[in-house]
Backbone as a printed PyTorch tensor [residue, N CA C, xyz], in Angstrom:
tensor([[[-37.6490,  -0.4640, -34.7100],
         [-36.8640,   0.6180, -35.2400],
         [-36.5050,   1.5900, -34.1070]],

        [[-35.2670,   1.9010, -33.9510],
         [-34.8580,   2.5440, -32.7960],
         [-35.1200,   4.4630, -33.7080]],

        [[-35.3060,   5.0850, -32.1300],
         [-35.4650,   6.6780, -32.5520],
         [-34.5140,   7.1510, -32.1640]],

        [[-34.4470,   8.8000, -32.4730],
         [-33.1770,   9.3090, -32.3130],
         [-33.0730,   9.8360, -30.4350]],

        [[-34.1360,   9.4080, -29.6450],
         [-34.0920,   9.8980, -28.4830],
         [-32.9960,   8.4450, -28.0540]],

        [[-33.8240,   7.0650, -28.6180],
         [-33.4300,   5.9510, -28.0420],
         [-31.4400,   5.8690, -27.9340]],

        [[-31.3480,   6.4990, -29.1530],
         [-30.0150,   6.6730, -29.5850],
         [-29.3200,   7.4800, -28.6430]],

        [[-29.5830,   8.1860, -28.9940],
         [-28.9040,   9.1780, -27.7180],
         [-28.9600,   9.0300, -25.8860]],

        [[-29.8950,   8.4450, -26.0470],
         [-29.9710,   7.6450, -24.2980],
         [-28.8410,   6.6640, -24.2480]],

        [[-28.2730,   5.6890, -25.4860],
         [-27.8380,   4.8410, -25.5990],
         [-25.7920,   5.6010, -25.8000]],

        [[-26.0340,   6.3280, -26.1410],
         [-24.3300,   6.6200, -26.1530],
         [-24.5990,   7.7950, -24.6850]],

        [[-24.7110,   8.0190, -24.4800],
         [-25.2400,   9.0790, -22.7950],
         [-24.9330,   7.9370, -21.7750]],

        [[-25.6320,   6.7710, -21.8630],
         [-25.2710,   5.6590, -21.3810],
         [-23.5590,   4.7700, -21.2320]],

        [[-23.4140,   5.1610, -22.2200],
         [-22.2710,   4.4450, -22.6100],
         [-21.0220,   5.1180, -22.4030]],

        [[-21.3520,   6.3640, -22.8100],
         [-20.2390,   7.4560, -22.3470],
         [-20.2470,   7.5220, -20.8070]],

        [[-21.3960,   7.1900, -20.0260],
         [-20.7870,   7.7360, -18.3260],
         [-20.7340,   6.2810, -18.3330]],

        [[-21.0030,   4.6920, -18.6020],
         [-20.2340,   3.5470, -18.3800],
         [-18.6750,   3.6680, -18.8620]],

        [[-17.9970,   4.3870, -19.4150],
         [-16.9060,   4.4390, -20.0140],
         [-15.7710,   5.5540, -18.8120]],

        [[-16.8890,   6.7950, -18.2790],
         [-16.2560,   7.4730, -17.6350],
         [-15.6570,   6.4700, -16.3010]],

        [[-17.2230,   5.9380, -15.9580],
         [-16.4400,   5.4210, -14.5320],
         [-15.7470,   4.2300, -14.4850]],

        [[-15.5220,   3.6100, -15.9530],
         [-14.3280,   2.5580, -16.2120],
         [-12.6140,   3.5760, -15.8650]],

        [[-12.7080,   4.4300, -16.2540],
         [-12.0170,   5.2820, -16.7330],
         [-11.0340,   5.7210, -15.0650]],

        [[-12.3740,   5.9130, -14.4430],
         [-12.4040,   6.7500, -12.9350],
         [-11.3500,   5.3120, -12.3620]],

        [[-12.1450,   4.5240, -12.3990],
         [-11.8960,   3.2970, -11.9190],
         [-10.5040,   2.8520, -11.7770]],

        [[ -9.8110,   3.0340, -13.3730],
         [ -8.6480,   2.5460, -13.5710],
         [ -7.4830,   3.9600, -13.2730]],

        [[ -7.9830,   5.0950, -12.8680],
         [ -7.2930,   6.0700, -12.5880],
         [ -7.1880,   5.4880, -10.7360]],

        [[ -7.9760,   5.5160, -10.4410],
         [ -8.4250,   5.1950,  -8.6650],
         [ -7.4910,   3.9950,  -8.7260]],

        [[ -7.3340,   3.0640,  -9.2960],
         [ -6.4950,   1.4530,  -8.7360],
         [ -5.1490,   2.2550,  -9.1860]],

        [[ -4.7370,   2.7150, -10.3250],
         [ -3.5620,   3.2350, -10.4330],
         [ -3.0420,   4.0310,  -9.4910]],

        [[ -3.8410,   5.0770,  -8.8140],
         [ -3.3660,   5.6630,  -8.3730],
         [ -3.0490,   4.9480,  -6.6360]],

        [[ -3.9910,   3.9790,  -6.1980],
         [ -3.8480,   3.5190,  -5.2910],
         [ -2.2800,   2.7010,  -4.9400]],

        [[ -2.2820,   1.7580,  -6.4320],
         [ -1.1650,   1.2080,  -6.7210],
         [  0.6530,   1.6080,  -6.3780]],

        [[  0.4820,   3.1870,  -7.1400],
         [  1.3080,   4.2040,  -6.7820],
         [  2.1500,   4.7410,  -5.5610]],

        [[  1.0150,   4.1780,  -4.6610],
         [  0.6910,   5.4040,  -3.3720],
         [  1.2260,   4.3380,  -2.3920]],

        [[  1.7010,   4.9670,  -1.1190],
         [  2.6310,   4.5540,  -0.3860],
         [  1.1370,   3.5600,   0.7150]],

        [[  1.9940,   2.4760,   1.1110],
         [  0.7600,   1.7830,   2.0760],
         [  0.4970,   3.0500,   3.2990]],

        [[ -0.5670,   2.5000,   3.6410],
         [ -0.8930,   3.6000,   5.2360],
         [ -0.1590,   3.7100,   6.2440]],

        [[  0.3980,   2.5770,   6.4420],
         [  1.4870,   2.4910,   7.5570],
         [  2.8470,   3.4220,   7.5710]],

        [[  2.8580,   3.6570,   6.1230],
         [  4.3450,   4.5230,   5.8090],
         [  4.8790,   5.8580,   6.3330]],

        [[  3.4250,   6.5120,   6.4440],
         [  3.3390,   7.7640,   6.8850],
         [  3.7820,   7.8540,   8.4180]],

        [[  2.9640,   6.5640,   9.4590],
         [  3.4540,   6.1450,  10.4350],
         [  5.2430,   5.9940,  10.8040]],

        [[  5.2310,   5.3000,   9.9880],
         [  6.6520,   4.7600,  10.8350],
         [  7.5880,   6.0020,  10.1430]],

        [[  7.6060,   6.7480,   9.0520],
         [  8.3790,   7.7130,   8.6980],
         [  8.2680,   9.1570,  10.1720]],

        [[  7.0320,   8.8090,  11.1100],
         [  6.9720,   9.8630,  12.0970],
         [  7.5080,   9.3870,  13.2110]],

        [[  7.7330,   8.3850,  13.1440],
         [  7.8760,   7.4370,  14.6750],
         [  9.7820,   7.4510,  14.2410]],

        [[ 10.3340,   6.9290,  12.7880],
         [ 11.7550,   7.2480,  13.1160],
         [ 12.1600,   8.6040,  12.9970]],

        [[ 11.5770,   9.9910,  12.7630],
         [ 11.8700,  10.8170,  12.6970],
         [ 12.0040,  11.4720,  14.4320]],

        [[ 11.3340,  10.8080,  14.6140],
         [ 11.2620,  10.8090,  16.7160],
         [ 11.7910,  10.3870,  17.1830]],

        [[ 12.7900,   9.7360,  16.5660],
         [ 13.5590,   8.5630,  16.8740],
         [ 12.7460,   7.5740,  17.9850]],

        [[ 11.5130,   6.8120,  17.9140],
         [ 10.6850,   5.8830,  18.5590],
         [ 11.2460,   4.4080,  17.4130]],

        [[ 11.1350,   3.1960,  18.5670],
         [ 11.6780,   2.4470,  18.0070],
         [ 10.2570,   1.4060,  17.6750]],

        [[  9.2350,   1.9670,  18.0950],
         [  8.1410,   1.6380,  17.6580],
         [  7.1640,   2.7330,  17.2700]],

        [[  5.8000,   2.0890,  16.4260],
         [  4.8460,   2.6280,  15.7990],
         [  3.6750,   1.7770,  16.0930]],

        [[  2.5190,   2.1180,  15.7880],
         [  0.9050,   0.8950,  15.9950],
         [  0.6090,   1.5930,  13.9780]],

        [[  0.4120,   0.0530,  13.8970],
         [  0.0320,   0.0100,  12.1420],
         [ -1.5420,   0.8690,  12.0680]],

        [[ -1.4870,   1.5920,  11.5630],
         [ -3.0620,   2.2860,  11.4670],
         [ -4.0320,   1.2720,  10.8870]],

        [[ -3.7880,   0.1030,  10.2770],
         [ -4.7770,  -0.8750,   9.3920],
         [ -5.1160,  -1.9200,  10.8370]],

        [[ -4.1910,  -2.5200,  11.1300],
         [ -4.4290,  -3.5970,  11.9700],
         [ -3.9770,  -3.4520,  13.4600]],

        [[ -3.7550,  -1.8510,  14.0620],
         [ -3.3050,  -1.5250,  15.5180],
         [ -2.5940,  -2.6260,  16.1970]],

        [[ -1.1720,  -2.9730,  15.2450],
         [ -0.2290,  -4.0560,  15.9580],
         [  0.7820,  -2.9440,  15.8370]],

        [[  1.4650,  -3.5080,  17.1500],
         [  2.6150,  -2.2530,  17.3250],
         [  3.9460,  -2.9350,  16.6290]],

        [[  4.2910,  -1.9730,  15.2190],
         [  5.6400,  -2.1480,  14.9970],
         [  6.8090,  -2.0690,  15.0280]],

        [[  7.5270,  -2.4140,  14.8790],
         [  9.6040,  -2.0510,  15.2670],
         [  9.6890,  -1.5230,  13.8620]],

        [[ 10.5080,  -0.2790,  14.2050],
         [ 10.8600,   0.5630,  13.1170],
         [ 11.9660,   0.0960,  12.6930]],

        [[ 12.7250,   0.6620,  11.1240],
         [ 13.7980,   0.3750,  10.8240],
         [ 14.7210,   0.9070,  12.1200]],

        [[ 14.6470,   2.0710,  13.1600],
         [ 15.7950,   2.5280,  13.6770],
         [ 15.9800,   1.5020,  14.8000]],

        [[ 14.9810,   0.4090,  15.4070],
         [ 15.0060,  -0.6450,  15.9850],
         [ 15.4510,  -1.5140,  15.5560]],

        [[ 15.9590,  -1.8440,  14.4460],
         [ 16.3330,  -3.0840,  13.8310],
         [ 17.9360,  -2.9920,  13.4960]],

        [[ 18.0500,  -1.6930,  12.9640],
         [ 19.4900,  -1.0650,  13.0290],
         [ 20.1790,  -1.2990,  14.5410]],

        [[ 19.5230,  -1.1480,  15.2950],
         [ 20.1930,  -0.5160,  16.8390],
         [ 20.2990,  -2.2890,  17.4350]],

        [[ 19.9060,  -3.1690,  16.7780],
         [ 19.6500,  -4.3010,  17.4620],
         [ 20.7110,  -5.1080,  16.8240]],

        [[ 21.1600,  -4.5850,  15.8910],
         [ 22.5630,  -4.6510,  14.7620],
         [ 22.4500,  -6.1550,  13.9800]],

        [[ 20.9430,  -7.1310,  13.5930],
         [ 21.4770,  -8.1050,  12.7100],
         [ 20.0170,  -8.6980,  12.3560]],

        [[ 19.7510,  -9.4030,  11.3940],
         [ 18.4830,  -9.9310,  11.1150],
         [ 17.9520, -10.8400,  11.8900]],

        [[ 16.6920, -10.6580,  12.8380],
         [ 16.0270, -11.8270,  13.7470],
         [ 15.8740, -13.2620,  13.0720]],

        [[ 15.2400, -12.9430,  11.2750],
         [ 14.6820, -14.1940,  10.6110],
         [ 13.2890, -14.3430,  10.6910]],

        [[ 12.4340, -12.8530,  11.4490],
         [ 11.1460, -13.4370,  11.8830],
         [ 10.6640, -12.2390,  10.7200]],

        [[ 10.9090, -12.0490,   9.7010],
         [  9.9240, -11.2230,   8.1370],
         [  9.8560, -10.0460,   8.7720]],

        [[ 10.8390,  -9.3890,   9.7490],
         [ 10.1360,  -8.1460,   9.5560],
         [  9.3730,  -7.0100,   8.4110]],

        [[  8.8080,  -5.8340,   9.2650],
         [  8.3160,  -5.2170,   7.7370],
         [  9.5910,  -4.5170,   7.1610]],

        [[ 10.1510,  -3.8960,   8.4440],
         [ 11.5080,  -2.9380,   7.9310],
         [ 12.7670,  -3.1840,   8.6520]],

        [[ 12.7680,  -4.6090,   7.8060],
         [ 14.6140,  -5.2650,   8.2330],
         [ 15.3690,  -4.0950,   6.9190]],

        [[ 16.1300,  -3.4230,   7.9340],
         [ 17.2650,  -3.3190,   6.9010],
         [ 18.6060,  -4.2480,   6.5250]],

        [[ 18.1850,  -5.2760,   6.6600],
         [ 18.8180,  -6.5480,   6.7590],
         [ 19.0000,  -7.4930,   5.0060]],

        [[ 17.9980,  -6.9220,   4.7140],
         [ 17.1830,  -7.6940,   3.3740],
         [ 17.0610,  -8.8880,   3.8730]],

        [[ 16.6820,  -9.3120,   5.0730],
         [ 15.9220, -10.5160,   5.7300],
         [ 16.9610, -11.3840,   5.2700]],

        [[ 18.1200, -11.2010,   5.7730],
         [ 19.1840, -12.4470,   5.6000],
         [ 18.6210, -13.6450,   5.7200]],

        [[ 18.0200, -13.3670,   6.9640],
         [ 18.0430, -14.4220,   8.1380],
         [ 16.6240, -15.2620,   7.7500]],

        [[ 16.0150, -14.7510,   7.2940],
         [ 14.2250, -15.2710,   6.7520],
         [ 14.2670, -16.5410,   5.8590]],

        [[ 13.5600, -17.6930,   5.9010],
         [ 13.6000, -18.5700,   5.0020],
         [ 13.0590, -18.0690,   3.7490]],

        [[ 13.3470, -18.2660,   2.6720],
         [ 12.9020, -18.2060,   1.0830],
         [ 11.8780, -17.9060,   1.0420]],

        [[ 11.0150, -19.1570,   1.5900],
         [  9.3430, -19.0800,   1.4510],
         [  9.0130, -17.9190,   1.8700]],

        [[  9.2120, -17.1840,   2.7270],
         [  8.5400, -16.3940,   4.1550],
         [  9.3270, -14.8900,   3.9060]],

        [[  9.9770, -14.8430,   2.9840],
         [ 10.7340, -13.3170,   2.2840],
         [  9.1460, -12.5150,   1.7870]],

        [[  9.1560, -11.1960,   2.3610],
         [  8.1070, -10.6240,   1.6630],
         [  8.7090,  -9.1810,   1.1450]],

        [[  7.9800,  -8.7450,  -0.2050],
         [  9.1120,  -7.5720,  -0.5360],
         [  8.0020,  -6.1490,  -0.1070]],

        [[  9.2610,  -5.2940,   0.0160],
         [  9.2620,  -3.8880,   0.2120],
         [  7.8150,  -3.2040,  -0.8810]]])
């Protein structure tokens, strides 16, 4: 026979398993939302007009959109920021924005 302490341990329980479901699905949403890390980067690097940036995740140095513009046509090699819409890229190897 359960008591009324047992009870109440048991929704106390359940209510902070529920909060940090809760937390959880606020945190992936909001992650979801949110611009990758790199964005902040290369939005400072073309505002400098630099035709490169280094990715803060994986410190590979990237070509900005104002490099890809100035080079006037799609390489075909996936860039991250062809303003091209990757004419030039095979099907398979298209990755989106």
């Amino acid at each position: 026979m359960s008591t009324i302490d047992d009870k109440s341990s048991e929704l106390s329980s359940s209510s902070t398993t529920n909060l940090k479901e809760n937390n959880t699905k606020e945190n992936d949403e909001t992650r979801s939302d949110s611009k990758p890390p790199w964005a902040e980067a290369h939005r400072i690097a073309v505002q400098n007009n630099q035709n490169t940036y280094t990715d803060p995740e994986t410190s590979y140095i990237v070509m900005t959109e104002l490099f890809h513009k100035q080079r006037g046509y799609c390489c075909g090699n996936n860039c991250r920021h062809c303003p091209y819409d990757h004419v030039n890229v095979k099907k398979k190897n298209v990755i989106e924005k």
